[in-house]
N, C-alpha and C positions, 0 to 999 in steps of 0.2 A: 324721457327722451322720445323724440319719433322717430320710428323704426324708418320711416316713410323718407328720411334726409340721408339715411346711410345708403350712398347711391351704388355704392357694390356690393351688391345684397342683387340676388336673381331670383326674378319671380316668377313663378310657371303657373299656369290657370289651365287645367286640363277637364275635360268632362269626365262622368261618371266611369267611364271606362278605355278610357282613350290606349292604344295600343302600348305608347309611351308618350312622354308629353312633350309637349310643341316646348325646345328649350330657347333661349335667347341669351347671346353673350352680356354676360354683365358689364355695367355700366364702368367705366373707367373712376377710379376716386378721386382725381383734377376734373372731373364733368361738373357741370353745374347742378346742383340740391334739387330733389324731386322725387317724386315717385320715378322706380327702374320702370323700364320698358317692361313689357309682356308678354312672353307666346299666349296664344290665345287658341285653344279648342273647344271642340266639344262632345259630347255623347253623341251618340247617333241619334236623332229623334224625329227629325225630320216626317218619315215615313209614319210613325207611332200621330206625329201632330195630324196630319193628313187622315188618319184611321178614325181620331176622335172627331174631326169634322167636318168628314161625311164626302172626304174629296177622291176616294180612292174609287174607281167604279171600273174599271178594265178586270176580266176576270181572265184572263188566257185560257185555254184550252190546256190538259193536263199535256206534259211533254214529257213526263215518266211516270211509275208507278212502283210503289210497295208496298212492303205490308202495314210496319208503322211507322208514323210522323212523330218526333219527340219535336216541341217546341220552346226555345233556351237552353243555354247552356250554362246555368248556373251550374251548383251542388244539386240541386233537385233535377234539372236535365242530365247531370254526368252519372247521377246516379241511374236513374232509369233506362241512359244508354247502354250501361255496366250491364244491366239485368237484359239486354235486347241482344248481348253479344253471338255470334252465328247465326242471326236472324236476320233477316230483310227489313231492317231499318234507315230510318234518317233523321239526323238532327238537323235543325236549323236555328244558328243564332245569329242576332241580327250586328253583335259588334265584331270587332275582328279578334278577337280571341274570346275564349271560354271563361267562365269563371262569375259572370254576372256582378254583384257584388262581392262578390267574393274573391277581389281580384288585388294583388301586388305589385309592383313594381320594385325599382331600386335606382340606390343612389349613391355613387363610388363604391360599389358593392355590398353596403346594404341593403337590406329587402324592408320595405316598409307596405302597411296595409292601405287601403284607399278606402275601406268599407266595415266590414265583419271583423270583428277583433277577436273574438274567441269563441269556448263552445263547451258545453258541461257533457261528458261521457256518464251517464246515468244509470243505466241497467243492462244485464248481458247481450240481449241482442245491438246495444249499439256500437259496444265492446267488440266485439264478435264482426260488426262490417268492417271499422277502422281495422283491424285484426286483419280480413281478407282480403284491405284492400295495403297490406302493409303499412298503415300510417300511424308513428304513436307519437301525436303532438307532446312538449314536455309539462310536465304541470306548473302551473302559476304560485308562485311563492308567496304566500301572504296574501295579507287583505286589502281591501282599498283605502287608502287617506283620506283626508278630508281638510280644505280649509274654511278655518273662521275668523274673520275679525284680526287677521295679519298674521292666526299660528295654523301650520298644519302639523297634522295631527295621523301617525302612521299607524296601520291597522283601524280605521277608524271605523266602521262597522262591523258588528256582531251582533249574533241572534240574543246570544247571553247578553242579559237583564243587567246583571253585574259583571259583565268586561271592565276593565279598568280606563278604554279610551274615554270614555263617557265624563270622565272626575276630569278630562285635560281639558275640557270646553274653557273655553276664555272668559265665561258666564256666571253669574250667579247659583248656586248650586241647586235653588230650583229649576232651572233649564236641564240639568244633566238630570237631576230626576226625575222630570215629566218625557225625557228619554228612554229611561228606564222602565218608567210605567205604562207607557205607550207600547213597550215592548210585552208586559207581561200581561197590560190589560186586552191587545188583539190575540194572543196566545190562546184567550178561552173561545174565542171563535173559531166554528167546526171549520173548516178550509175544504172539508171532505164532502159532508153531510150538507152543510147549506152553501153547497158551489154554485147553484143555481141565482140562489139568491143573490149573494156577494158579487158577482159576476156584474148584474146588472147595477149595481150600485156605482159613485162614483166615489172612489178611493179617498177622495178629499175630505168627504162626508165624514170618517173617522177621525180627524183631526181635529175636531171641535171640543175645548176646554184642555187642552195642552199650549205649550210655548208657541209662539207661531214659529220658531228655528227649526221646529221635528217636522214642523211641514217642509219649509222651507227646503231642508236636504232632500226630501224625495220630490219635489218638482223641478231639484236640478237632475238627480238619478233618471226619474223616467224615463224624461226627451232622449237620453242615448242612449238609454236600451230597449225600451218599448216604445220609442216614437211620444209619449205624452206628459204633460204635466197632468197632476193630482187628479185635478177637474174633470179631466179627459181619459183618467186611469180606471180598468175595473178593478174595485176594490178586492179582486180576487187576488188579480195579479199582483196588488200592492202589496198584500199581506203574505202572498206565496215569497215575495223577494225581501219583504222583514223578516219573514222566519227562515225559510228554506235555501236565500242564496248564500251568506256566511259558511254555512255548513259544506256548500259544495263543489264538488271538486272540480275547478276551472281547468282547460287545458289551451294551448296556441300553438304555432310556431313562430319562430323571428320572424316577423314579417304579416303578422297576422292569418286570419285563414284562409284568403287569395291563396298561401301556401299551400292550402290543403285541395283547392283544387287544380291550380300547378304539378304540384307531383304527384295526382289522382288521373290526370288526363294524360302528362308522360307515361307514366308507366302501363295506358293503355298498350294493346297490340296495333304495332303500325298496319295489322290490315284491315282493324276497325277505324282508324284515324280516318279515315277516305271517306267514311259514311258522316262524320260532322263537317256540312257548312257553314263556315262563318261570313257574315259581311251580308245575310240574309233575314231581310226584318219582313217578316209576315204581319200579311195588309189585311186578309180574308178565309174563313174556316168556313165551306162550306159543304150539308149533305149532296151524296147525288146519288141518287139509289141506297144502296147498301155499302156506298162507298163516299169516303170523305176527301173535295179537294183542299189542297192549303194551297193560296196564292200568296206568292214573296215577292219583293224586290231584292234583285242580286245585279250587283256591277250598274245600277241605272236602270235593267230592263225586267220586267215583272216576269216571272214562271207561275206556273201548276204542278205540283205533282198531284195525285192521287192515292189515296192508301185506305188500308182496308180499319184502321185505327189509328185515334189520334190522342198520346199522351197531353196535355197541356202544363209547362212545367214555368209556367209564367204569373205574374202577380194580376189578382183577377177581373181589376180594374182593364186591364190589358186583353184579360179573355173577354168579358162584355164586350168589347165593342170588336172584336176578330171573326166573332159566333154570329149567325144571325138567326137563328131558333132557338135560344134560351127560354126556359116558361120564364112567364112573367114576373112568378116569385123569385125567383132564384138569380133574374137581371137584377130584379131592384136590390136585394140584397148584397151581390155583389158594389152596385154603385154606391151603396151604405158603406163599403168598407172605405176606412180612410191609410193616409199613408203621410209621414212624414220626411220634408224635405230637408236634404242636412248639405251644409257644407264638412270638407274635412281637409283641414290643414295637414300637412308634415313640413315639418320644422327642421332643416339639418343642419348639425352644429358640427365646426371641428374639433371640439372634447367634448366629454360628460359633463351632461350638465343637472343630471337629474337622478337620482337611486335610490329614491325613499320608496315606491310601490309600484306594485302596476298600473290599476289605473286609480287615478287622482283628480278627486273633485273640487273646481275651484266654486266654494259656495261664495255667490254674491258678484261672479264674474256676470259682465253684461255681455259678452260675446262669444261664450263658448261655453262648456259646464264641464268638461275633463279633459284630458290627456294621458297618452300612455307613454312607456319607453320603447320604440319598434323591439330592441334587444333584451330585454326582460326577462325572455324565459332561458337564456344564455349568459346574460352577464347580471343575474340579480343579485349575486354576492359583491359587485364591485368590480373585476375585471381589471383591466387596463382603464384607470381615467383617463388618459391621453387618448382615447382610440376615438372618432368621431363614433356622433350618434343621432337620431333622429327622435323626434319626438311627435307623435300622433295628436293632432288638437280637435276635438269633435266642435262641432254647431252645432245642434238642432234647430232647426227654425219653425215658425207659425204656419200650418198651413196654410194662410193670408200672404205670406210671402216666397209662395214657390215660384211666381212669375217672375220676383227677383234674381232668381238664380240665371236667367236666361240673358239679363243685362250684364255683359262684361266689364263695364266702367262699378256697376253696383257690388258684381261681387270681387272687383280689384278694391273696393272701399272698404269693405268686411271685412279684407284678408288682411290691409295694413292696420284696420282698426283692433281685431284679434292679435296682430303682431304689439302693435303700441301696449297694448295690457298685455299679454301673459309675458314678454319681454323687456318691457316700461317698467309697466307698474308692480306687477307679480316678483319678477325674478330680472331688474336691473343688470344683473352680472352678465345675466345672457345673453344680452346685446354684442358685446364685443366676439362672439362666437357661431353669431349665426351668418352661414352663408348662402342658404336659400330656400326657399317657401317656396312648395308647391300644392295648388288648391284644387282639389277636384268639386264638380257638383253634382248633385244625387237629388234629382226631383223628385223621386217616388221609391226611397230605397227601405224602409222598414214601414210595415204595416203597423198600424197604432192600435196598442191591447185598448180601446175603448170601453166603454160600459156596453155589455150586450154581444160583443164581436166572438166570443168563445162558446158564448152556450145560446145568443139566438143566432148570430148569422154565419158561422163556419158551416155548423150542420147543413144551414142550404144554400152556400157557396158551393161547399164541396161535393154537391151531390154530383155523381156520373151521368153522360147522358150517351150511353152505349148507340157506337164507338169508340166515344172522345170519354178522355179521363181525366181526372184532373189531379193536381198536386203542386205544389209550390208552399214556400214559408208560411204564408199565408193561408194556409189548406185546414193546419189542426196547430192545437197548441195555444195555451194562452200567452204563448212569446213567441218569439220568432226565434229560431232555433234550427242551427246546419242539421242535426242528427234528425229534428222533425221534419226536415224536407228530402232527406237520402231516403230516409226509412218507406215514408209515404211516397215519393215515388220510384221505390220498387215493388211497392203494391202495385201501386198503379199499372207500371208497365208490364208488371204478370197478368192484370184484368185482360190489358188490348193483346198481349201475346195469346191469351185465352180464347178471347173471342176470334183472332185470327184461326 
């Protein structure tokens, strides 16, 4: 069936972070057959385009001053504004709320994510901030699915060699065994001892003389969680999520972790609210003495402040070109880091349509590679079938096609194309339930564990260049990871409170 003929079906295209999305009244079903209309937005970028191409040149003279400048409001900006509290600070984020990718929305009262879907609580210190900052997302139930060849298959990965999903393959049972053996033959690789090495390798490279299906599953895993297929994975990181992510313990809220920084930044103190500006995309980071200006645009018209330190809580493609005295190694380095462009669907239906796991890989889809249930960590026993519910659909795309994302007839093509398959052809039933799709885009939203990006270029991305400090997803970590960017920058922002 095409999704694309059911003309009362509403369809929303909002950018990476849009406040709430541009809605548009559904098409009447006596209208004639076609794709619905569209609200049409988008991320703020504009300013960011302008920065990379050399168009930004008005420096204002400073019009305030403090002591330090946090830049974004992601989880790495809220976090390091938390550690600035009674301090002479200022945040500055360029969209109109907080949360970066890490942002929610809703729809008839559900909360669905647009970005970050979860996050592993690991060891006491990270325990210990969620802790202080009252947040205990609930834990995720189960494991991930998996489909093959027309069956899914629940719980489908595990570290154990002999789990039993392995024998459901729809395959010959040499497939299920070169699964197993794949697991037990990278097992004697140090993950510890030779991180260096592994690191720079390309994760794909391990795959050779096995079924090509064991690849197969991990170059659709990747793309949505570290930005890469095989090829483009370090084989550190590949081996660290065959072994170590089964075993570990996922956390969310309904609504993904936009939640988390939704009710991280309410329950600020409303007399620190005043020091985050939003709707301020900074153009310019520069020294002047012993003091650093930021120039922004706010409302159309550019400012200065000045300050005596400047966190930087931004992805660092973003800092190269805001900085203009980076040493040389440490620009090019940054411009070596890569970043992957994603679309992300939510799919809302008026009943359940989905409760086999969290999240759900469809192997062999051509438009998408998983889905979640937005509700999951609330109704994964089942619930009310009748209650609507949303369903989360990721993209990943090549970074060959991020320029795509900025065409709105291209990515209204994707979205009914991703509709016709996981609604068509996946899950036919679904059709009669779905009442509207909305699509965000994300040119630059998760940093790609590449070969090399953990052990040669973080080291000298992340280096400080006192005043300015640095921290973002992006900063440490051979993943991208909410707790790796709180944690690092509230170093960070005790360095600039130091140096003040």
């Amino acid at each position: 069936m095409d999704i694309s003929r059911r003309s009362f079906i509403k369809w929303v295209i909002a950018g990476a972070a849009s406040a709430s999305p541009f809605g548009c009244a559904p098409a009447g079903k006596g209208k004639p057959a076609g794709p619905p209309a569209a609200g049409l937005a988008s991320e703020t970028k504009q300013v960011c385009h302008d920065v990379r191409d050399g168009l930004m040149k008005a420096f204002p003279p400073p019009s305030q001053s403090v002591d330090v400048v946090i830049l974004g409001g992601g989880p790495s900006g809220l976090a390091a504004a938390e550690r600035c509290f009674g301090t002479d600070f200022l945040l500055l984020e360029k969209e109109p709320h907080m949360g970066g990718n890490a942002w929610s929305e809703s729809w008839n009262g559900l909360d669905y994510c647009t970005g970050s879907a979860w996050l592993s609580l690991e060891n006491d210190e990270v325990k210990a901030l969620f802790k202080r900052w009252n947040l205990e997302p609930p834990v995720i139930k189960g494991n991930d699915s998996a489909h093959w060849d027309g069956k899914w298959i629940k719980d489908f990965w595990n570290s154990d060699p002999d789990y039993p999903s392995y024998a459901q393959l729809p395959y010959p049972k040499s497939v299920s065994d070169d699964f197993r053996r794949f697991i037990r033959e990278t097992a004697k690789l140090d993950r510890v001892k030779d991180a260096n090495t592994l690191d720079n390798v390309a994760f794909s490279e391990l795959f050779a003389g096995y079924d090509p299906r064991v690849k197969q599953y991990w170059d659709y895993f990747g793309p949505s969680n570290w930005g890469a297929k095989t090829h483009d994975t370090s084989a550190l990181v590949g081996l660290r999520a065959v072994h170590e992510w089964a075993p570990c313990e996922r956390r969310t809220f309904e609504g993904g972790l936009g939640m988390v920084a939704r009710r991280l930044f309410a329950g600020f103190p409303e007399s620190q609210k005043k020091r985050f500006i939003t709707g301020a995309a900074a153009f310019g980071v520069r020294r002047d003495g012993k003091r650093v200006n930021v120039s922004f645009m706010k409302d159309g018209r550019p400012e200065t402040v000045s300050a005596k330190a400047v966190v930087f809580c931004v992805p660092k493609f973003i800092a190269r070109h805001l900085l203009t005295d980076i040493p040389e190694n440490q620009a090019a380095a940054m411009a070596k880091m890569r970043y992957a462009p994603y679309l992300v669907y939510n799919f809302c239906f008026d009943k359940v349509v989905w409760n086999l796991n969290y999240d759900n890989w469809a192997i062999g889809a051509k438009h998408f590679t998983d889905f979640i249930p937005a509700d999951w960590v609330t109704h994964g026993d089942g619930g009310d079938l009748g209650r609507k519910q949303i369903i989360t659909v990721y993209a990943p795309k090549p970074e060959a096609a991020r320029a795509d994302l900025l065409d709105d007839e291209e990515v209204l093509g994707e979205a009914h194309a991703t509709a016709n398959e996981l609604c068509g052809e996946f899950f036919p039933s679904w059709t009669d339930h779905l009442s509207e799709v909305r699509v965000y885009r994300r040119g630059h939203p998760m940093p790609m564990s590449a070969p090399g990006s953990f052990t040669r270029l973080q080291p000298v991305t992340q280096r400080d260049l006192p005043p300015i400090y640095f921290s973002h997803t992006d900063n440490s970590g051979a993943v991208s990871d909410m707790y790796e960017a709180a944690l690092g920058a509230i170093k960070a922002a005790a360095k600039a409170l130091r140096h003040v």
